[in-house]
N, CA, C and O of each residue as an XYZ file, in Angstrom:
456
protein
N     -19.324    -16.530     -7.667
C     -19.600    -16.953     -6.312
C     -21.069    -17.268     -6.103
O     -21.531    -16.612     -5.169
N     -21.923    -18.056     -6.678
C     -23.181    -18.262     -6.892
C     -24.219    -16.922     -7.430
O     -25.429    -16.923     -7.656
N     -23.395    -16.021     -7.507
C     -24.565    -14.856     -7.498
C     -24.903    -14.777     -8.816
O     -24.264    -15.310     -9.724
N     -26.066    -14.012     -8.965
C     -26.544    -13.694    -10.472
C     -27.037    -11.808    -10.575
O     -27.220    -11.262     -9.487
N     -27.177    -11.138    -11.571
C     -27.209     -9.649    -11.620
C     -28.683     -9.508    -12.471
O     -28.634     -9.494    -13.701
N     -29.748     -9.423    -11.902
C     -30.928     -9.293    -11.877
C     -31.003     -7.907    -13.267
O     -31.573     -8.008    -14.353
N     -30.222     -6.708    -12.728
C     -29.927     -5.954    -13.674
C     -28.752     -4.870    -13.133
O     -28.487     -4.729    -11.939
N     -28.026     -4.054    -14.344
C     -27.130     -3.138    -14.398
C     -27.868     -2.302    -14.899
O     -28.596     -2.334    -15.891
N     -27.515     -1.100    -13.728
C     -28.522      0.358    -14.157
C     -27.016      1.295    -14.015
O     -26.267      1.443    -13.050
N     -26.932      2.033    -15.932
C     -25.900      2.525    -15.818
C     -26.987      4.294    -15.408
O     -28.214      4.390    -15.447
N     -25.938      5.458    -15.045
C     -26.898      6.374    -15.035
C     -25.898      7.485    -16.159
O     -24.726      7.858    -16.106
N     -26.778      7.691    -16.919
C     -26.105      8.743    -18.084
C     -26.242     10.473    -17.366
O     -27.229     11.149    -17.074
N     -24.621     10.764    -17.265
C     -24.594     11.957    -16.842
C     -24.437     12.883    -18.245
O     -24.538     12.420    -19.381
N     -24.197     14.137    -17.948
C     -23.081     15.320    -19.079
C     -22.269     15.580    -17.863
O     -22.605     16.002    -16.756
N     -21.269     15.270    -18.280
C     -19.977     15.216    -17.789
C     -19.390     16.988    -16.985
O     -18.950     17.355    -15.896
N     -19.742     17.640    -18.332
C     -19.303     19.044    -17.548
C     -20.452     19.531    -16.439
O     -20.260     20.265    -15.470
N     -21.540     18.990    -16.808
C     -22.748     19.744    -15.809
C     -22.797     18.668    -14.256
O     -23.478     18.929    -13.264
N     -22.057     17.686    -14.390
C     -22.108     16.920    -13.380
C     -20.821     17.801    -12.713
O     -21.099     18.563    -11.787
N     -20.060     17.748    -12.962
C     -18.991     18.635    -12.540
C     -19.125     20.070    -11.815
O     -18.250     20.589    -11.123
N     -20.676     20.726    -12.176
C     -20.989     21.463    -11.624
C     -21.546     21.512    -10.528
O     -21.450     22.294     -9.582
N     -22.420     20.204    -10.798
C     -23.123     20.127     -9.762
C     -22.455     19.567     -8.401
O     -22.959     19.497     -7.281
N     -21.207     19.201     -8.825
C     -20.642     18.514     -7.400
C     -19.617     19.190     -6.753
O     -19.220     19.082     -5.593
N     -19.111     20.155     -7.981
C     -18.250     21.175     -7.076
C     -19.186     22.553     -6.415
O     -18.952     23.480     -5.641
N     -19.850     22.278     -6.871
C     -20.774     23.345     -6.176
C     -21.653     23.134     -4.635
O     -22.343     23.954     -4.030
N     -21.359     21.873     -4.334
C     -22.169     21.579     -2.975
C     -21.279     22.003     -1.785
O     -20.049     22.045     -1.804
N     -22.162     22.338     -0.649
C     -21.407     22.087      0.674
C     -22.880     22.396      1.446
O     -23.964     22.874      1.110
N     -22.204     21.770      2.840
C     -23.442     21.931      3.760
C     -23.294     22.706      5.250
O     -22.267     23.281      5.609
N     -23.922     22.654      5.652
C     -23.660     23.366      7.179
C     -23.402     22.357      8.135
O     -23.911     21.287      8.467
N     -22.078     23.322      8.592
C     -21.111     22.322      9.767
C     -21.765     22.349     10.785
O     -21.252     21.697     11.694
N     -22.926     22.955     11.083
C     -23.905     22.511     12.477
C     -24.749     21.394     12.429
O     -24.860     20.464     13.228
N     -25.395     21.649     11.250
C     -26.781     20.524     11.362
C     -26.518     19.764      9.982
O     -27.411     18.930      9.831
N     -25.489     19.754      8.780
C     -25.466     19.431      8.083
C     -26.425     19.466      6.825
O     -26.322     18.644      5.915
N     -27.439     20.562      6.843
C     -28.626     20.612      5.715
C     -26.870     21.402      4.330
O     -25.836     22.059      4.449
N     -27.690     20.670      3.214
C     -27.217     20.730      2.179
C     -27.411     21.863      0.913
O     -28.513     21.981      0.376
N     -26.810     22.284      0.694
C     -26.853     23.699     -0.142
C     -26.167     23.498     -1.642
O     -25.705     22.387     -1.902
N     -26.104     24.419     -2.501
C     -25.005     23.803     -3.594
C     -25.237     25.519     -3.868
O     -26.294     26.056     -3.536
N     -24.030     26.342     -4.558
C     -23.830     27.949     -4.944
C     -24.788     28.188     -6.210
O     -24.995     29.355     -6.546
N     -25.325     27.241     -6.859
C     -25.839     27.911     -8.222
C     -27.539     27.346     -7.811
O     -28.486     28.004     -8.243
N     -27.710     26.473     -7.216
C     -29.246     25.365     -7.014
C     -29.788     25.979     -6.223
O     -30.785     26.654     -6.482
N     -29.305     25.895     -5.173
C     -29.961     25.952     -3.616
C     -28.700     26.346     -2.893
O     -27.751     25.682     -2.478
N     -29.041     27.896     -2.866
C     -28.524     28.821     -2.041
C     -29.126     29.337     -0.637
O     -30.323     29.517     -0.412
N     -28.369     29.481      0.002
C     -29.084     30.051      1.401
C     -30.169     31.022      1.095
O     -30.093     31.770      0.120
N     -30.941     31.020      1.723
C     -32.412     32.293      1.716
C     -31.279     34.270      2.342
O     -31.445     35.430      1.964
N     -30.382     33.711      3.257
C     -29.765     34.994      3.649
C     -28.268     34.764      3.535
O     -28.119     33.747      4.212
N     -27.503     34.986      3.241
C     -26.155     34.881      2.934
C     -25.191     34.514      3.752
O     -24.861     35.349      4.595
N     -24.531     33.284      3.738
C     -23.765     32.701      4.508
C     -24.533     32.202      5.956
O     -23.779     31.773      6.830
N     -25.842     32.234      6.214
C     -26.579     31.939      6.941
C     -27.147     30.558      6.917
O     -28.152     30.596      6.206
N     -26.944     29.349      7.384
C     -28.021     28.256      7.465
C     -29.539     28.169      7.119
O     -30.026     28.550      8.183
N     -30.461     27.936      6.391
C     -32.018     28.128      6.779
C     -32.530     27.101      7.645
O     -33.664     27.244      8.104
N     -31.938     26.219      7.894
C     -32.310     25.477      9.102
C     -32.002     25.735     10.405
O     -32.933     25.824     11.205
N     -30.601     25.908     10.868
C     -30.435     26.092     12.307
C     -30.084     27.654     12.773
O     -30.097     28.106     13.918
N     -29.683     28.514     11.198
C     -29.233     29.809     11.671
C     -27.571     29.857     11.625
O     -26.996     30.942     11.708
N     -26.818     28.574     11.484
C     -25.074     28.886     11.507
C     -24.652     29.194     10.671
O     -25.365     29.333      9.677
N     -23.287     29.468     10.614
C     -22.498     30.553      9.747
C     -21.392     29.918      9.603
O     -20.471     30.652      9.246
N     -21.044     28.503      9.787
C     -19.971     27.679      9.151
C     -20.526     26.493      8.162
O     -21.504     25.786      8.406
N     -19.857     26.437      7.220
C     -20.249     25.754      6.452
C     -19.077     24.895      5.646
O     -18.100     25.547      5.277
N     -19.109     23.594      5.375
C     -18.117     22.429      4.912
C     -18.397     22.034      3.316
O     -19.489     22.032      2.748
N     -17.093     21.701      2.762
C     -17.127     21.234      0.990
C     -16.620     19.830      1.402
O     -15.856     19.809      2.368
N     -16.864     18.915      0.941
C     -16.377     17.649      1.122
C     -14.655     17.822      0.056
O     -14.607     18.360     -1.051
N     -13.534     17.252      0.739
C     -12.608     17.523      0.052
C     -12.656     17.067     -1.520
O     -12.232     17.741     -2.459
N     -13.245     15.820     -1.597
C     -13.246     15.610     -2.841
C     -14.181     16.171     -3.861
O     -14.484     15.288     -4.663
N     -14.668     17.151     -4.086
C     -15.919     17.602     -4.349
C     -14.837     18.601     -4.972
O     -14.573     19.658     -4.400
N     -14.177     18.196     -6.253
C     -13.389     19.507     -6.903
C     -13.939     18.662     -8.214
O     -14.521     17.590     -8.378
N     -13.401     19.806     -9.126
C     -13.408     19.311    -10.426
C     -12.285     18.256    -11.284
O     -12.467     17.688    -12.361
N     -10.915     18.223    -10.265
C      -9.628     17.729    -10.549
C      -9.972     15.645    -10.181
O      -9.366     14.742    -10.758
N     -11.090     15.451     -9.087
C     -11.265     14.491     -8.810
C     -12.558     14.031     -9.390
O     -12.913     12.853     -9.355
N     -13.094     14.778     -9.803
C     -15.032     14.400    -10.810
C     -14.252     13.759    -11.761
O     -14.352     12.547    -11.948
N     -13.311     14.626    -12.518
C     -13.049     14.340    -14.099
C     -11.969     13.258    -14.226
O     -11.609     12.851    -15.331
N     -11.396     12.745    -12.930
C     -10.565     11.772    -12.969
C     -11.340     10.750    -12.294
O     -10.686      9.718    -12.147
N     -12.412     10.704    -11.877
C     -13.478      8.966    -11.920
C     -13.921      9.205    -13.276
O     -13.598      8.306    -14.052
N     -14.617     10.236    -13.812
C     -15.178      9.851    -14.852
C     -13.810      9.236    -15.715
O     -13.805      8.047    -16.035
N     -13.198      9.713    -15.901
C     -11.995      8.982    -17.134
C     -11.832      7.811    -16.548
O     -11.476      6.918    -17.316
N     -12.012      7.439    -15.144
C     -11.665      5.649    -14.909
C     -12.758      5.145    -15.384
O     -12.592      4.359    -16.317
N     -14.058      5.381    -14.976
C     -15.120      4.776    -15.582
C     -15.105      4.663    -17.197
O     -15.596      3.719    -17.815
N     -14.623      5.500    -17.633
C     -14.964      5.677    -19.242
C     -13.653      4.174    -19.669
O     -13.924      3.396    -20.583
N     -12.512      4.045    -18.954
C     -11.578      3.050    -19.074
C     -11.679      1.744    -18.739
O     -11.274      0.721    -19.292
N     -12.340      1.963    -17.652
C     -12.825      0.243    -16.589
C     -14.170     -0.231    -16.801
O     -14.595     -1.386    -16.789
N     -14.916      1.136    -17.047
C     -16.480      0.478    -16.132
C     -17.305      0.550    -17.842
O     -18.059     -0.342    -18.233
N     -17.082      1.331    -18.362
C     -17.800      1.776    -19.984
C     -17.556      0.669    -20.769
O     -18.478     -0.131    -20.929
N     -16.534      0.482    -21.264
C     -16.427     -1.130    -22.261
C     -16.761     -2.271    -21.913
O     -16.328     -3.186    -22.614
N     -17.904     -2.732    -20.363
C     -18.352     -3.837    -20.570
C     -19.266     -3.374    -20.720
O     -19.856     -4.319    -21.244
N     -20.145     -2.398    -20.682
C     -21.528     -2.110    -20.740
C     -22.497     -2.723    -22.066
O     -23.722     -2.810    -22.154
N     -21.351     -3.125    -23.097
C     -22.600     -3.821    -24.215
C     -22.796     -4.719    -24.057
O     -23.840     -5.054    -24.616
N     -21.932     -6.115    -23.068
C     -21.837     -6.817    -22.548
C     -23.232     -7.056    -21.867
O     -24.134     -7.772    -22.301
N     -23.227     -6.344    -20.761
C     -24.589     -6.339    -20.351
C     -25.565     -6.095    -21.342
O     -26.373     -6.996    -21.568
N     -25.599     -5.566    -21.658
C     -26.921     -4.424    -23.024
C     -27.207     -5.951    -23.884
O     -28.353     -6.335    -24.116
N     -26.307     -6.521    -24.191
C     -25.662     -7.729    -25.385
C     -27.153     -9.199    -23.995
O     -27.944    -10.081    -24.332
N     -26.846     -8.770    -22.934
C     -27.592    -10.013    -22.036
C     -28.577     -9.581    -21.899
O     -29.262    -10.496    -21.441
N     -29.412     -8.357    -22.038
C     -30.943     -8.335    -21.765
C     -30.708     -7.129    -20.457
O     -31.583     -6.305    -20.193
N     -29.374     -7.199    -19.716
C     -29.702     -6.551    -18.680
C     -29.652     -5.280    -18.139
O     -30.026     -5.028    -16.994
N     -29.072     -4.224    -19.147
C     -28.949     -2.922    -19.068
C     -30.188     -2.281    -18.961
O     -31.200     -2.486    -19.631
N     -30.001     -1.452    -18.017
C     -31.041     -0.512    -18.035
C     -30.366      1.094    -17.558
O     -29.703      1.434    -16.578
N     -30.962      1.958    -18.924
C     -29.948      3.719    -18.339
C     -30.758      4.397    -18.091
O     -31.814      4.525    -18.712
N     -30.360      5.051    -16.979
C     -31.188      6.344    -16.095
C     -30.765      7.622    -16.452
O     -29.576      7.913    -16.586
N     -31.332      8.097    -16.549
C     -30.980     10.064    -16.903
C     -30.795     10.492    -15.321
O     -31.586     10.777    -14.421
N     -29.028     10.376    -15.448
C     -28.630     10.704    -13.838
C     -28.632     12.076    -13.608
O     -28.173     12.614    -12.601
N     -29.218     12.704    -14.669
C     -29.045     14.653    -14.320
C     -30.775     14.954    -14.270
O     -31.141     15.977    -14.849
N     -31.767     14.154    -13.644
C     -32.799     14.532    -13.373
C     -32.656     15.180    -11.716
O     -31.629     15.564    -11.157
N     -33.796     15.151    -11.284
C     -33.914     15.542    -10.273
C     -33.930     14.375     -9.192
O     -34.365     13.282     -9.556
N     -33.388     14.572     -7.605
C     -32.950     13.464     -6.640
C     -34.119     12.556     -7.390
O     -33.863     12.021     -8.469
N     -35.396     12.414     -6.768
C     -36.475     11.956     -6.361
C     -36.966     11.819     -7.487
O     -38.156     11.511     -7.421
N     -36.293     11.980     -9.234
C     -37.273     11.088    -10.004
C     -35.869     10.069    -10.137
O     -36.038      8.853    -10.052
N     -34.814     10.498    -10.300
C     -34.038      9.310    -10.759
C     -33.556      8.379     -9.664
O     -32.557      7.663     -9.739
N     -34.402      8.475     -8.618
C     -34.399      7.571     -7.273
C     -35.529      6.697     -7.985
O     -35.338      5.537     -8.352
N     -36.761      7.410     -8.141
C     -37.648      6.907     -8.738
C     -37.772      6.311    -10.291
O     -38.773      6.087    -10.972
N     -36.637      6.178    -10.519
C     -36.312      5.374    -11.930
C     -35.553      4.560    -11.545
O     -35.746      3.603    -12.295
N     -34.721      4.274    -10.784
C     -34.229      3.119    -10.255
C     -35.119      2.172     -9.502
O     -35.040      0.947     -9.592
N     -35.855      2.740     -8.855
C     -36.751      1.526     -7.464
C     -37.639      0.978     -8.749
O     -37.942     -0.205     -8.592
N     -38.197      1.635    -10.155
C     -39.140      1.171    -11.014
C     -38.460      0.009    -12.213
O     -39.036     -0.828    -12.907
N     -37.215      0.322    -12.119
C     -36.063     -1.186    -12.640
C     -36.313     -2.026    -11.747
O     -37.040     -3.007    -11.908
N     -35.557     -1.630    -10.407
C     -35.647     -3.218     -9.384
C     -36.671     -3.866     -9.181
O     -36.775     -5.087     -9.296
N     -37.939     -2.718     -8.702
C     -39.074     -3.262     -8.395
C     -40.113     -4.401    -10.118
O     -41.082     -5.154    -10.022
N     -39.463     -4.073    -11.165
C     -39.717     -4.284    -12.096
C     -39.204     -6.242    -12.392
O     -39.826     -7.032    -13.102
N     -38.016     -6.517    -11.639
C     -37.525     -7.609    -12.023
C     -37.509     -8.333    -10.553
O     -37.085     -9.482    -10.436
């Protein structure tokens, strides 16, 4: 449709530790600040550190039964064109198990790059 793909930024996870990290999140049903059980735990137990509430939400899909069934679609759909790209100049892979704010910052340094 006229378009062209400047670049494909795949991001390389570990599969079981991504799994951790996503069944492990939830946030507070008041103000929504974000927590995860093994990372970033509340300062007082079952307590908010932002607003002080005591309810707190898991996003339903945030199990391990639904992580490990995208990753197997990706590994089926999205993985076997990737040399494709790699093969055109345009791959570029991010270490998606860094921290938010560098592998934010490894992406804006691809785009901003081309």
């Amino acid at each position: 449709h006229g378009r062209t793909l400047d670049h494909v930024i795949e991001l390389e996870v570990d599969e079981d530790k991504l799994v951790a990290r996503i069944v492990g999140r939830f946030t507070c049903a008041n103000c929504g600040a974000g927590y995860h059980d093994v990372f970033k735990q509340t300062k007082v137990a079952d307590t908010c550190d932002a607003c002080g509430g005591h309810e707190f939400k898991r996003r339903p899909d945030d199990n391990e039964e639904t992580v490990r069934t995208r990753m197997a679609e990706y590994r089926a759909k999205t993985e076997p064109i990737i040399p494709i790209y790699a093969a055109r100049g345009l791959l570029a892979r991010v270490d998606g198990m860094g921290e938010i704010d560098a592998v934010t910052a490894a992406i804006e340094a691809i785009l901003d790059a081309g």
